[in-house]
C-alpha positions as CSV (number, residue, x, y, z in Angstrom):
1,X,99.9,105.9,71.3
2,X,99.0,109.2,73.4
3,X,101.0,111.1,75.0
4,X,99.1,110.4,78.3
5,X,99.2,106.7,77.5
6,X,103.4,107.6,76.6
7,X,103.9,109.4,80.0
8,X,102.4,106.9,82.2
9,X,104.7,104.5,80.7
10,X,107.7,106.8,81.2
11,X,107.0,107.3,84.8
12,X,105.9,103.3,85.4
13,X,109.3,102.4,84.0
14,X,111.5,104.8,85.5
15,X,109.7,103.8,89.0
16,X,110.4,100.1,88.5
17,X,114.4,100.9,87.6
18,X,114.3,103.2,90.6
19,X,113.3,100.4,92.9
20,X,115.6,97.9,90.9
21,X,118.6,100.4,91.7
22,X,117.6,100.2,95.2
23,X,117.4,96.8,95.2
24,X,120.9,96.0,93.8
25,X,122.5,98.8,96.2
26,X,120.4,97.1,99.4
27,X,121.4,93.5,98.3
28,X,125.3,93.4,97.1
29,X,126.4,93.9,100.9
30,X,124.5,90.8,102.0
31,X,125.6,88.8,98.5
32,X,129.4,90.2,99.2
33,X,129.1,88.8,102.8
34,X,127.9,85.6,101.7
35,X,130.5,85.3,99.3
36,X,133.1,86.0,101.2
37,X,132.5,83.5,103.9
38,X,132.8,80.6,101.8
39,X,136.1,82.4,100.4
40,X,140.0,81.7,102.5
41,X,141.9,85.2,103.6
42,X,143.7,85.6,99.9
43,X,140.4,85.3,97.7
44,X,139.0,87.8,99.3
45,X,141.5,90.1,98.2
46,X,141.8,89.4,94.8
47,X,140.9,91.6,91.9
48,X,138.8,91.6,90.5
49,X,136.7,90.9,92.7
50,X,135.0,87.1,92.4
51,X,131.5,86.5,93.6
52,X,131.5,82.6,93.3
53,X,134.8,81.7,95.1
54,X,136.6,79.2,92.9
55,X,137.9,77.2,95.8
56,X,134.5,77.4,98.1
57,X,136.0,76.4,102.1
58,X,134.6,76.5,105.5
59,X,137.7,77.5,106.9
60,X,135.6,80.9,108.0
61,X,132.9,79.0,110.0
62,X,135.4,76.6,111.7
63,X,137.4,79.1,113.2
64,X,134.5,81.5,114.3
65,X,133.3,78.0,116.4
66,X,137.2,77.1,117.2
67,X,138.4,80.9,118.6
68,X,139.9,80.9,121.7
69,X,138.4,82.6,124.6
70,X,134.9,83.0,123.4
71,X,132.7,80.4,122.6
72,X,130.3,81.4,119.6
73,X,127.6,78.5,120.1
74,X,127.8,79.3,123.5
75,X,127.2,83.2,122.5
76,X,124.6,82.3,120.2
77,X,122.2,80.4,122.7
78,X,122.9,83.7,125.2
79,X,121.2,85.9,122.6
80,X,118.7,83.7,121.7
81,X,117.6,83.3,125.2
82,X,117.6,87.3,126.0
83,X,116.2,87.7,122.2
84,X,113.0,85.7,123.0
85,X,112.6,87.1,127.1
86,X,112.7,90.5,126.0
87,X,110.0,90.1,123.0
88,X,108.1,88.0,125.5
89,X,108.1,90.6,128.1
90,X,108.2,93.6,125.6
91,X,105.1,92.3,123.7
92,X,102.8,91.0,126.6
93,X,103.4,93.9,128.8
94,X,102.8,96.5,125.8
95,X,99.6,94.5,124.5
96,X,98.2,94.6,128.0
97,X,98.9,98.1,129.1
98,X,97.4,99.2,125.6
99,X,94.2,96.9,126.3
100,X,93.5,99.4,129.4
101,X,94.5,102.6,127.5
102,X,92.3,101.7,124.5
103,X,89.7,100.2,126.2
104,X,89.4,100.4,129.2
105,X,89.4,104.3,129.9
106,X,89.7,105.9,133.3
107,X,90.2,109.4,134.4
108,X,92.8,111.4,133.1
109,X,93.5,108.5,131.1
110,X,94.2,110.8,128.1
111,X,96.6,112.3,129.9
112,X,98.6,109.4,131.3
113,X,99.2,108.1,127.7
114,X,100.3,111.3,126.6
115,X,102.9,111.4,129.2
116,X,103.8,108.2,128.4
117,X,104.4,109.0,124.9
118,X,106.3,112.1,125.6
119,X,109.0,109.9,127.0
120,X,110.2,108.2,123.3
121,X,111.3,111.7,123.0
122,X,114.3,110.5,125.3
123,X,117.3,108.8,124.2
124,X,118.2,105.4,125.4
125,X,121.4,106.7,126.4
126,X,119.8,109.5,128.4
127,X,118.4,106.9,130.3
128,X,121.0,104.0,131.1
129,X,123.2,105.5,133.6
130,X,119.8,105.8,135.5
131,X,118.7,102.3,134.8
132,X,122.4,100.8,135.9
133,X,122.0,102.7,139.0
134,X,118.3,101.0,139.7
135,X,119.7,97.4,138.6
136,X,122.7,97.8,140.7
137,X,120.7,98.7,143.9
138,X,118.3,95.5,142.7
139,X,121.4,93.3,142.8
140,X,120.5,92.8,139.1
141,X,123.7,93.2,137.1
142,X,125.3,90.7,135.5
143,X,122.0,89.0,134.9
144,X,119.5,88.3,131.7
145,X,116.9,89.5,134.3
146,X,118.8,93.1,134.4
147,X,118.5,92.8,130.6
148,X,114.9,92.3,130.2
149,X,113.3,94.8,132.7
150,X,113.9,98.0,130.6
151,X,111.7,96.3,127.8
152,X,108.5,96.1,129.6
153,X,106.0,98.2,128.4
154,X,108.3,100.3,125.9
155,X,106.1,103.6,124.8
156,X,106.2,102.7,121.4
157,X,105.4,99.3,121.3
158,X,102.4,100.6,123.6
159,X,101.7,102.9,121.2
160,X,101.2,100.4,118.2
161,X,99.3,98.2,119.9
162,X,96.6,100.9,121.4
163,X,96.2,102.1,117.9
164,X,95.2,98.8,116.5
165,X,93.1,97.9,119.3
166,X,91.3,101.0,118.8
167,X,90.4,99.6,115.6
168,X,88.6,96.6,117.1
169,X,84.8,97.5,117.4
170,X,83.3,97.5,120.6
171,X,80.4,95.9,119.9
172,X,82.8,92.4,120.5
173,X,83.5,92.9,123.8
174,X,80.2,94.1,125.2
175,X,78.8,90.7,123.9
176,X,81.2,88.9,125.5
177,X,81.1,90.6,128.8
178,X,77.2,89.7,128.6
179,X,77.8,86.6,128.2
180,X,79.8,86.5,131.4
181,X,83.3,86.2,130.0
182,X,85.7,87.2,132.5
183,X,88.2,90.6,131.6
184,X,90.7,88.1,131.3
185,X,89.3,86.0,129.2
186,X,87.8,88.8,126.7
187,X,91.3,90.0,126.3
188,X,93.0,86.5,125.7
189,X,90.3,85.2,123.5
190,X,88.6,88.5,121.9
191,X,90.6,91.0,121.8
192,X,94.5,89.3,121.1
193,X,93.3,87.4,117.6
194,X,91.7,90.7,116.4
195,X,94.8,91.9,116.6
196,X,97.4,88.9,115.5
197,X,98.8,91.2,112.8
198,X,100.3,93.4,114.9
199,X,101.1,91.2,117.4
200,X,103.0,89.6,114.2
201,X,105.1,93.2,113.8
202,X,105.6,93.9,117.1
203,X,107.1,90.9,117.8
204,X,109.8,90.8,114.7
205,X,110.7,94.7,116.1
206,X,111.5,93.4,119.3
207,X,113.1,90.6,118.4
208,X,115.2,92.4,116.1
209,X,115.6,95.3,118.4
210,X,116.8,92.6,121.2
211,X,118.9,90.3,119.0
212,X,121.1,93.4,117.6
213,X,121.5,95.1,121.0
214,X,125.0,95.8,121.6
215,X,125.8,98.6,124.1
216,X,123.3,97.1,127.0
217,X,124.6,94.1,127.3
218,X,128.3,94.8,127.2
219,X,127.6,97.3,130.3
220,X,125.9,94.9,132.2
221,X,126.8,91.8,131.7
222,X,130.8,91.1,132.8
223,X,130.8,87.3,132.7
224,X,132.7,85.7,129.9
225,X,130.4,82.9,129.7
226,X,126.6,85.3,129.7
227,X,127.6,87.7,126.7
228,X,125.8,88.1,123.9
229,X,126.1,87.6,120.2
230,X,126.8,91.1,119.2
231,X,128.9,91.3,121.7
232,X,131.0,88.4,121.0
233,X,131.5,89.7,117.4
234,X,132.6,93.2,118.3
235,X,135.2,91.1,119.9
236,X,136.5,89.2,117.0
237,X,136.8,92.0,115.2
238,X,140.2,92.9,116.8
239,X,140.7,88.9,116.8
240,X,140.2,88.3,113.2
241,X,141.3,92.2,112.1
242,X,143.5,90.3,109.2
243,X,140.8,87.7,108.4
244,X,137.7,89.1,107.1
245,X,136.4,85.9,106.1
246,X,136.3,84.8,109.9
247,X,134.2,88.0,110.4
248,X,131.7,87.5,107.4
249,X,131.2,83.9,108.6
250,X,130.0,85.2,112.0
251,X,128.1,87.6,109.8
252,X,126.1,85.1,108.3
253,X,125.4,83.1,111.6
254,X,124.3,86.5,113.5
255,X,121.3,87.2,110.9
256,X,119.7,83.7,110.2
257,X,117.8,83.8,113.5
258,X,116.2,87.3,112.2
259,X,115.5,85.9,108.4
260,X,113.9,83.0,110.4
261,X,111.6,85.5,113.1
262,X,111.2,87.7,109.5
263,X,109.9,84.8,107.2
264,X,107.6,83.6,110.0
265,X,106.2,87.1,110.4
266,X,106.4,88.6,106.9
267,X,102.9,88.1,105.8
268,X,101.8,89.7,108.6
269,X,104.2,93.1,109.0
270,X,103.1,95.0,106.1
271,X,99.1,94.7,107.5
272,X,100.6,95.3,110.9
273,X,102.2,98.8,110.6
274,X,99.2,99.9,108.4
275,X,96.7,99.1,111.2
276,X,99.1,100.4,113.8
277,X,98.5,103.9,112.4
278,X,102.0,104.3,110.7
279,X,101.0,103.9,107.1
């Protein structure tokens, strides 16, 4: 064998034990959760350590649905509801403004979008005092509606979407605009399947974006019976300090909505961010 032929093989399999490495480290934490929630509050503490619980119970699930002031089903429907609005709003809003921005230019145009970007530079928390000042004049807290404004037209998802559209040939939508389609129309029917893989991406950030949000809600939302999810379980974890196994059962039931979005969408994500320009 030569040495070239010797070196490539070298590098190929130190590569693929690199990215097994990364693998195991990424994985264990969701294995360990797993485990553990089928496991009752002395397994978990036994070493060594067990991965298959020998005594599998669902003593962790029943008492996340059984706790006393908070009702986790109740919880769950609450995020799924603000999870879907804001990736509603957040992806129509964005996939519209950056229809305009991409193609249909007006002046200073250029200019307006680089404003626009400049303001990712901000941090969130820069900007929610300002926001629950605006929602409080609106009569807005302590609704989903309060929750779902600050979504529309987020710069970045803006920003992805204008970049694939720019992508999209032109030559499409003069030929449909001859043939009398309506702007409307070009965009819904034209323009929107052209770009379905990003719309694909977009849509599993926001929905993961919205479905993990924690600090929002919890400052405007103050009924019992509207919080959220995450906010729920950063709740149990004073409840349930002493019973881990309660917490990795709510674990589990907080991320099977976003395997579910991810699964639908996964064929689509890696084409996505490539054609969104962040390749």
């Amino acid at each position: 064998m030569r040495k070239s032929s010797r070196m490539r093989l070298v590098r190929g399999t130190l590569f693929y034990l690199m990215l097994a490495v990364i693998l195991l480290v990424t994985i264990l934490p969701f294995l360990w959760m797993l485990s553990s929630s089928f496991k009752g509050q002395e397994a978990i503490r036994t070493i060594p350590i067990r991965w298959i619980p020998e005594r599998p119970t669902l003593e962790g699930y029943e008492r996340v649905f059984n706790m006393q002031g908070f009702s986790f089903a109740r919880a769950s429907l609450n995020s799924l509801l603000l999870a879907v609005g804001c990736t509603v709003a957040e992806v129509a809003s964005s996939a519209m403004a950056a229809f305009v921005f991409a193609k249909l230019p007006f002046k200073g145009s250029g200019k307006v979008f680089g404003i626009y970007l400049a303001t990712m530079m901000i941090p969130n928390t820069v900007t929610m005092v300002p926001n629950y000042i605006i929602l409080r004049s609106l009569g807005l807290l302590d609704t989903y509606t309060g929750l779902i404004l600050p979504f529309l037209g987020k710069a970045f998802s803006v920003f992805l979407m204008r970049q694939s559209m720019l992508g999209v040939n032109d030559a499409y939508l003069e030929s449909a605009f001859l043939d009398g389609a309506s702007l409307y129309r070009v965009f819904w029917k034209i323009m929107l399947p052209m770009v379905t893989p990003t719309l694909a991406t977009l849509t599993l950030i926001s929905f993961m974006g919205s479905w993990n949000s924690y600090l929002w809600p919890l400052i405007v939302l103050t009924s019992t019976d509207k919080q959220t999810l995450q906010v729920v379980m950063g709740n149990m974890k004073g409840m349930y300090k002493n019973n881990e196994h309660v917490l990795m059962a709510g674990a589990v039931l907080t991320i099977l909505p976003i395997l579910a979005v991810y699964l639908a969408t996964q064929r689509y994500v890696d084409q996505g961010i490539s054609l969104g320009g962040l390749k």
